[in-house]
VOGU-3710 file (C-alpha; in Angstrom, 3 decimals, decimal comma):
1> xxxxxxxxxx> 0,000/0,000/0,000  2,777/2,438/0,934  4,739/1,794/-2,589  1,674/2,220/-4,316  0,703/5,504/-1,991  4,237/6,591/-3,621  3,920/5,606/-6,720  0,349/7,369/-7,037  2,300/11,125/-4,987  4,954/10,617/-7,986
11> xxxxxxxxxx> 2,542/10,762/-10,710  0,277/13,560/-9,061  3,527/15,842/-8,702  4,590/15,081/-12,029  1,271/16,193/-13,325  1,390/19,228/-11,258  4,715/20,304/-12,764  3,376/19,614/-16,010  0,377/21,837/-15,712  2,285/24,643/-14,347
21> xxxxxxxxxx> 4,982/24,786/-16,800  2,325/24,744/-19,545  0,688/27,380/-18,088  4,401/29,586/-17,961  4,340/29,343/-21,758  4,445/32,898/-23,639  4,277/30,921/-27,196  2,814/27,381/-28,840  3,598/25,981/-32,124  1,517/24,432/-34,042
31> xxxxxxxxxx> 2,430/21,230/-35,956  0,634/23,557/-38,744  3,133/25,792/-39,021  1,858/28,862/-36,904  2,686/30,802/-33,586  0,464/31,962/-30,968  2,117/34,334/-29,176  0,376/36,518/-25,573  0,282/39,967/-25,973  -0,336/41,753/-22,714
41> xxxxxxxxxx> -2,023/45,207/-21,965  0,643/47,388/-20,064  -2,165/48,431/-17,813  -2,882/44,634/-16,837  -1,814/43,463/-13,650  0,859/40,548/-15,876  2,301/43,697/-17,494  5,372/44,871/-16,121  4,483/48,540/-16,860  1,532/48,084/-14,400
51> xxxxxxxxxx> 0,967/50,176/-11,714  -1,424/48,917/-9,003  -1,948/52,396/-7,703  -3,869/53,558/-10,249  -7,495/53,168/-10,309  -9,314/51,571/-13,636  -9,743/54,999/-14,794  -6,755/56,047/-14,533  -5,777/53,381/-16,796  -8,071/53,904/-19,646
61> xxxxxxxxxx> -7,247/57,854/-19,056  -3,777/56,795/-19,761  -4,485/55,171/-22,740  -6,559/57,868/-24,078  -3,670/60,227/-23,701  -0,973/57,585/-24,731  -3,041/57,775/-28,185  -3,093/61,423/-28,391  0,107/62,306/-27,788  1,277/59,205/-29,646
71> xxxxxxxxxx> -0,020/60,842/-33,322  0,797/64,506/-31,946  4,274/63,801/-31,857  4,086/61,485/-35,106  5,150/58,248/-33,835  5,676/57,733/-30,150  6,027/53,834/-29,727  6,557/53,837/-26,104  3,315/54,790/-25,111  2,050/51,496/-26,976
81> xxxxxxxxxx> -0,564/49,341/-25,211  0,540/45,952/-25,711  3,784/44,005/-25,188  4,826/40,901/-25,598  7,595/39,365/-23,252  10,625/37,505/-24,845  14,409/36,692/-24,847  17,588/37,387/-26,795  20,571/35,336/-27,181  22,281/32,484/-25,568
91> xxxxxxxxxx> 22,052/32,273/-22,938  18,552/34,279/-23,387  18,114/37,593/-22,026  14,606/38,781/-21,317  13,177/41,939/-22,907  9,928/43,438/-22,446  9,190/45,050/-26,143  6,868/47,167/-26,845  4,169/46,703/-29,709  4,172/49,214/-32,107
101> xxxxxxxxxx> 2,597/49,071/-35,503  3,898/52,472/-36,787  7,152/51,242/-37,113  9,829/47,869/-38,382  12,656/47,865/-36,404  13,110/45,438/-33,160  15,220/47,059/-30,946  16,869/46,984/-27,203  18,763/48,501/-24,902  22,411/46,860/-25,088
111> xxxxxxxxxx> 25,659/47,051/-22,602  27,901/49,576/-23,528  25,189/52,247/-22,931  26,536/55,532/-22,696  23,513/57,368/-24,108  20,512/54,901/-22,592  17,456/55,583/-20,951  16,852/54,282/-16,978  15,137/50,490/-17,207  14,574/48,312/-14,484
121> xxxxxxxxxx> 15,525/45,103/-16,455  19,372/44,497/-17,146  21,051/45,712/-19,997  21,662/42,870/-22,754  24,788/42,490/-23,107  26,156/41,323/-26,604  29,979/39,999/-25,552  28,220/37,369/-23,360  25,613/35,650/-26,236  27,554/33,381/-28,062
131> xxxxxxxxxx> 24,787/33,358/-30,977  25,356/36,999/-31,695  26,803/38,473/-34,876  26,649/42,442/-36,081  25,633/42,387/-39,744  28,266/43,817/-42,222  27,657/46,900/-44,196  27,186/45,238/-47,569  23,499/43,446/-46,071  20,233/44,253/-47,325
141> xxxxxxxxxx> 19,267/44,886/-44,311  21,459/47,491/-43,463  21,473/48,589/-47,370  17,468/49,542/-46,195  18,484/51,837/-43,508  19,286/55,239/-44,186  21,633/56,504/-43,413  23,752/53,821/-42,804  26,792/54,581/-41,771  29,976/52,004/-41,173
151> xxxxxxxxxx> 31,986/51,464/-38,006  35,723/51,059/-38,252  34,914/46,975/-37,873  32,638/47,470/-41,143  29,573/46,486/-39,163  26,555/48,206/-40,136  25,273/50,557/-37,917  21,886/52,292/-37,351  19,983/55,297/-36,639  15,669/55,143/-36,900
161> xxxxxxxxxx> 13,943/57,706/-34,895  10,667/57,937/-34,324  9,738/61,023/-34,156  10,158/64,514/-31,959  13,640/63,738/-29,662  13,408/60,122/-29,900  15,465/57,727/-31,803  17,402/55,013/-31,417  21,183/54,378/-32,423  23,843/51,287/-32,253
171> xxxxxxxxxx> 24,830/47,974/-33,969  22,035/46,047/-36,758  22,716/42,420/-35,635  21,304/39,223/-35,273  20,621/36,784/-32,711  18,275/33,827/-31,236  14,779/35,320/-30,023  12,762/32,759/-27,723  9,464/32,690/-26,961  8,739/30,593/-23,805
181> xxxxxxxxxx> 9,866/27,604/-25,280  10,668/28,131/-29,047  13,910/28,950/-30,321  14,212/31,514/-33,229  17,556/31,791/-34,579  18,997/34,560/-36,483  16,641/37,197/-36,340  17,836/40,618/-37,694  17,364/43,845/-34,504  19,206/46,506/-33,430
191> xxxxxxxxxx> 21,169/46,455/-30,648  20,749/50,591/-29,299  23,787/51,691/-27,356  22,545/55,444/-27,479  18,735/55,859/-26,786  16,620/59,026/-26,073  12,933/59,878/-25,710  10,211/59,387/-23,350  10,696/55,636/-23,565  9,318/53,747/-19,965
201> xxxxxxxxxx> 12,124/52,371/-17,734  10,219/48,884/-17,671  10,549/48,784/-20,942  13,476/47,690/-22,908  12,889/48,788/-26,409  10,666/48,152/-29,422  9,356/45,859/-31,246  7,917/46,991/-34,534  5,182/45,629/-36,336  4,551/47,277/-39,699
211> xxxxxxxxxx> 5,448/46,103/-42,941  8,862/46,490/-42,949  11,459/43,425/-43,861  13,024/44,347/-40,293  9,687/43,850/-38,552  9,109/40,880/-36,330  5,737/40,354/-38,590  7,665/40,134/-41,741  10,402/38,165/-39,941  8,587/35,383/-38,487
221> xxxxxxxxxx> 5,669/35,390/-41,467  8,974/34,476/-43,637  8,676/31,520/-41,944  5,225/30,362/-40,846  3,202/31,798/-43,597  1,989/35,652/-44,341  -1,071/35,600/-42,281  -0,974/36,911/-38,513  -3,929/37,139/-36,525  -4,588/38,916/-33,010
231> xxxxxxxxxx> -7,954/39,237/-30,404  -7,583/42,601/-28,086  -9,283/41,998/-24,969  -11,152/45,145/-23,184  -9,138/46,662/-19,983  -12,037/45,231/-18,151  -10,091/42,229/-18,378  -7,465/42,969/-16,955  -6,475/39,066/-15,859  -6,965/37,861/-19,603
241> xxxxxxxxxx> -4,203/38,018/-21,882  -4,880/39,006/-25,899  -3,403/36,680/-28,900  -1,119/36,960/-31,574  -0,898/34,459/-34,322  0,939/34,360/-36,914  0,888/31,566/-39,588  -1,548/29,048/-41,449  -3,643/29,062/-38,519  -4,396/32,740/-38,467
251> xxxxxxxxxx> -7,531/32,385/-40,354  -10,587/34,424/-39,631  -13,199/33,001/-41,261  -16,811/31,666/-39,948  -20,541/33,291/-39,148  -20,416/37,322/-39,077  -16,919/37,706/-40,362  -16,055/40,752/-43,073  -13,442/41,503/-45,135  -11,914/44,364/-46,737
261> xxxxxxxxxx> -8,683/45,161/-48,709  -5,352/46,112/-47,201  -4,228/49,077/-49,076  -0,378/48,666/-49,142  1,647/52,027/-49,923  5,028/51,691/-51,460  7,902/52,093/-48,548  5,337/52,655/-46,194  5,108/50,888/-42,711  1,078/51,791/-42,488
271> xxxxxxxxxx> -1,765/49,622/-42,601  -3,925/51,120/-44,586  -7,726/50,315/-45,343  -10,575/52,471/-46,767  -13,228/54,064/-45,232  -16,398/55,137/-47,025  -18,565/56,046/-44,431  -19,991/55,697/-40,736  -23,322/55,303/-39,978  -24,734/56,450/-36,338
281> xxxxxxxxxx> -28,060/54,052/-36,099  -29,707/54,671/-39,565  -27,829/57,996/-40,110  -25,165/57,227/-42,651  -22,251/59,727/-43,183  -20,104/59,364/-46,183  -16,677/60,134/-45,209  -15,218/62,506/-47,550  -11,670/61,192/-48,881  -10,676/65,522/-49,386
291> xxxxxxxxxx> -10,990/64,976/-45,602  -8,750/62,797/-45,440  -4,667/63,705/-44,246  -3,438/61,497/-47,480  -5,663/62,743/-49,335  -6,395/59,547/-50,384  -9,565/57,838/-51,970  -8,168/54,069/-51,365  -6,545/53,532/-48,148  -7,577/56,772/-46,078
301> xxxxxxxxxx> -7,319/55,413/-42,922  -4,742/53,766/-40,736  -5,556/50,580/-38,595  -3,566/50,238/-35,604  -3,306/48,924/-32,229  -0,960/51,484/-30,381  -3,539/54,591/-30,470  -6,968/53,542/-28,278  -9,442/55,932/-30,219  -10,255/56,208/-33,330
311> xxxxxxxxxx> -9,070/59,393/-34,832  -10,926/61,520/-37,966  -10,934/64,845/-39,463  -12,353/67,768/-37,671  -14,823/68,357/-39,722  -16,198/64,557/-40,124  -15,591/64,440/-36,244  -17,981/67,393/-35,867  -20,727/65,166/-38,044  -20,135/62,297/-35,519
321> xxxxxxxxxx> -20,830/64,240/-32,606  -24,179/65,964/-33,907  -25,061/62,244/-35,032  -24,538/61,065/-31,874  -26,612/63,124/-29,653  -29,465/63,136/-31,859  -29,358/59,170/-31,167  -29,212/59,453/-27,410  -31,980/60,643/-24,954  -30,402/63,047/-22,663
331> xxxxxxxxxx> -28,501/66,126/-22,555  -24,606/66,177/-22,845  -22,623/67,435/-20,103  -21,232/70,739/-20,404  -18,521/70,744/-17,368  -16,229/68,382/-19,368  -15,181/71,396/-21,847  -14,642/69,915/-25,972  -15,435/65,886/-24,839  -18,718/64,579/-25,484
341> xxxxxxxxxx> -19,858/63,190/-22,076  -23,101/62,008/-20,421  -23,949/61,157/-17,428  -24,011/57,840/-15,490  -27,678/57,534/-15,925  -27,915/58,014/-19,554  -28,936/54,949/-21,670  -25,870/54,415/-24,194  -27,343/52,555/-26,783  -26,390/53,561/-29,612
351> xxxxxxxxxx> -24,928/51,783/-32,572  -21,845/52,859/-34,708  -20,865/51,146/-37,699  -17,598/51,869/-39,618  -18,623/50,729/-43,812  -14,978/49,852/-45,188  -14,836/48,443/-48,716  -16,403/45,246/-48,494  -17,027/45,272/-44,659  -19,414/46,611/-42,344
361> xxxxxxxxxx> -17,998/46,156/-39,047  -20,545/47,168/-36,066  -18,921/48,852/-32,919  -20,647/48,255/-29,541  -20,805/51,438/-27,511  -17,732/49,021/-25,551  -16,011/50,155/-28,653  -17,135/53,647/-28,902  -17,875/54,891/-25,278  -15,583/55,191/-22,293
371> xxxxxxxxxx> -16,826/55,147/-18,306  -15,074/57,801/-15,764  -14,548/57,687/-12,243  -17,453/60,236/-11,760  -20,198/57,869/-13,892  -19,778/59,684/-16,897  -19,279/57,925/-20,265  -17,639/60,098/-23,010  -17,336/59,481/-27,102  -13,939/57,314/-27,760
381> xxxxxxxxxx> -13,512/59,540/-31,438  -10,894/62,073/-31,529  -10,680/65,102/-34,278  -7,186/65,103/-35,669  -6,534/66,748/-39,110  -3,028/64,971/-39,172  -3,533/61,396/-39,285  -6,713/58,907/-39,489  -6,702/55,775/-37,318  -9,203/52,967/-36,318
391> xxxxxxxxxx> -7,473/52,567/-33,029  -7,496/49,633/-30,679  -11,017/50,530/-28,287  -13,168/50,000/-32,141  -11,014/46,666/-32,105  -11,831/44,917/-29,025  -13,258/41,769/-29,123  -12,985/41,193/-32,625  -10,706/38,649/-34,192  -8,868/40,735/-36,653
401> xxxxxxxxxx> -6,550/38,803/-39,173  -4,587/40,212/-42,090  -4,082/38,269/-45,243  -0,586/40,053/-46,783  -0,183/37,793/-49,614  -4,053/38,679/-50,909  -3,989/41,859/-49,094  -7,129/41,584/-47,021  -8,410/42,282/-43,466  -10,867/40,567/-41,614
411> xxxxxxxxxx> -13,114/41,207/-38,725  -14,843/38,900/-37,022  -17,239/40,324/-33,744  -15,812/37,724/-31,386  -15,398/37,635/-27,047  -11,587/37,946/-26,734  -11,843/36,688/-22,978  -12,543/33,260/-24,155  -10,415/30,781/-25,500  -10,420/30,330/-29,870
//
């Protein structure tokens, strides 16, 4: 009885460590080919950026402001709101990189630093991974960069700001990333040894998104297929994490899913898709492509998930608004100066849909609406004559997936919180 009593405690421990370590996993690979990869909110409580002091509020104010000032200053890829942990070299070296869709390059902080920013995590240092190599001059890589400059060792070296004071300089290399418990070797980034901006000292550097060859989209979709796929969970959620997949498996197909076409822009980073109108209930409002900061007809607006609201021209903006209250029953309040607010007994009920080419997607007022401390809810649209964006609040809970080999977006209306 004892031997078997032991046997029985062996199994149920082994089990136990098998759970847990499956639950430690950042990354799974499929025996399709694809990579599903957690992306977590910086306000979450599993971010390392996340500061318990602050109240929910506080949060979404954050990201509000993170948005604004993000396309006021052009690109400001710091104030991102999701990150995805991983690890460079070998031995690995954890970074915490920040999301950013504006831009290609995947960068960190790297020992020497003379010109770096404060972060809590340490410096990588590049004398003590024995898988890391500076790419010469003569790569296309470094050919794409500009300028490029040489050091006296030939080795290609870097400068990509972003952007106001902030930039990035030091060494294009390569290295092994790892995710949890995947092994990428090879991957091209830049290892910064002078830094500046209003980066976050829990942060280590970037990792860029767009449609770059440097970006870890293009890098890894080199690979597992040019799909990638992604589910943003609200900040009411705060102990959920959001997925990234990238691969065969990032399909979004199935009942109430749209499509439209990605608009891609020669040697631009930009996702771009085309808006023709928005409709507020059964009030439709073409949106006028002279509006538009391209100038554009095809591709007028910019999705991306580093700015939370969506952001539209002044005038089309002003449309909205009147739209809006003539679809809700009660009077706006008038202490909260240019925002659109009610108050925390107004029914909020009404329905926004974007019309794309192609695809109607329908925004909840989750999507569209934003609660205060006070009880007020105010409008989550922004005027901005600079730039257009469908930022990350219209995206939550959908599955959004981008085909870049038939150029296409899709949006499904899906609950993020729950497993795929």
């Amino acid at each position: 009885m004892a031997n078997h009593f032991n046997f029985l405690s062996i199994i149920l421990i082994l089990a136990i460590i098998f759970i847990i370590s499956l639950s430690n996993l950042d990354v799974i690979e499929s025996s399709n080919g694809s990579l599903t990869i957690d992306l977590i909110h910086r306000d979450s409580p599993f971010s390392p950026l996340y500061n318990p002091s602050e109240t929910s509020w506080q949060h979404w104010q954050k990201s509000f402001l993170r948005g604004i000032n993000h396309v006021a200053a052009d690109v400001l890829p710091d104030k991102g709101q999701y990150l995805v942990k991983f690890s460079i070299g070998t031995p690995p070296v954890e970074v915490h990189g920040i999301l950013d869709a504006g831009s290609d390059l995947i960068w960190t902080q790297c020992a020497p630093c003379p010109g770096c920013y404060k972060q809590i995590l340490p410096l990588f240092d590049p004398t003590k991974s024995s898988t890391y190599k500076d790419l010469p001059c003569q790569n296309k890589m470094c050919e794409e960069l500009s300028p490029n400059p040489c050091s006296r060792s030939k080795n290609c070296q870097y400068g990509y700001g972003y952007g106001g004071a902030q930039y990035t300089k030091g060494n294009l290399a390569t290295d092994t990333f790892t995710f949890g418990s995947l092994s990428l070797p090879n991957k091209v980034f830049g290892c910064g040894h002078n830094n500046s901006g209003t980066f976050d000292e829990r942060g280590t550097g970037i990792v860029g998104l767009g449609l770059g060859s440097m970006s870890m989209i293009t890098q890894l979709t080199s690979t597992y297929g040019f799909k990638f796929s992604y589910c943003l969970v609200p900040l009411s959620a705060p102990t959920v994490t959001s997925k990234l997949t990238i691969g065969n498996e990032a399909v979004v197909s199935g009942s109430g899913t749209v499509s439209t076409p990605l608009v891609v822009k020669p040697k631009d980073t930009f996702y771009y898709v085309t808006l023709q109108a928005m409709s507020v209930g059964n009030t439709r409002l073409p949106y006028d492509h002279a509006l538009s900061p391209n100038g554009s007809k095809e591709g007028n607006l910019i999705i991306d998930t580093g700015v939370p609201p969506i952001l539209i021209p002044t005038q089309f903006y002003n449309q909205m608004v009147v739209a809006v209250k003539g679809a809700i029953s009660g009077q706006p309040l008038t202490n909260k100066g240019t925002q659109l607010c009610y108050s925390s007994n107004t029914k909020i009920d009404v329905t926004i849909t974007a019309h794309f080419t192609g695809a109607d997607v329908q925004l909840k007022p989750e999507n569209t609406f934003v609660s205060t401390p006070d009880g007020s809810v105010c409008f989550a649209m922004n005027p901005d004559n600079n730039i257009a964006i469908f930022g990350n609040f219209a995206q939550m809970n959908f599955l959004i997936g981008y085909d870049l080999a038939n150029k296409m977006l899709f949006f499904k209306p899906t609950d993020c919180t729950k497993p795929q």
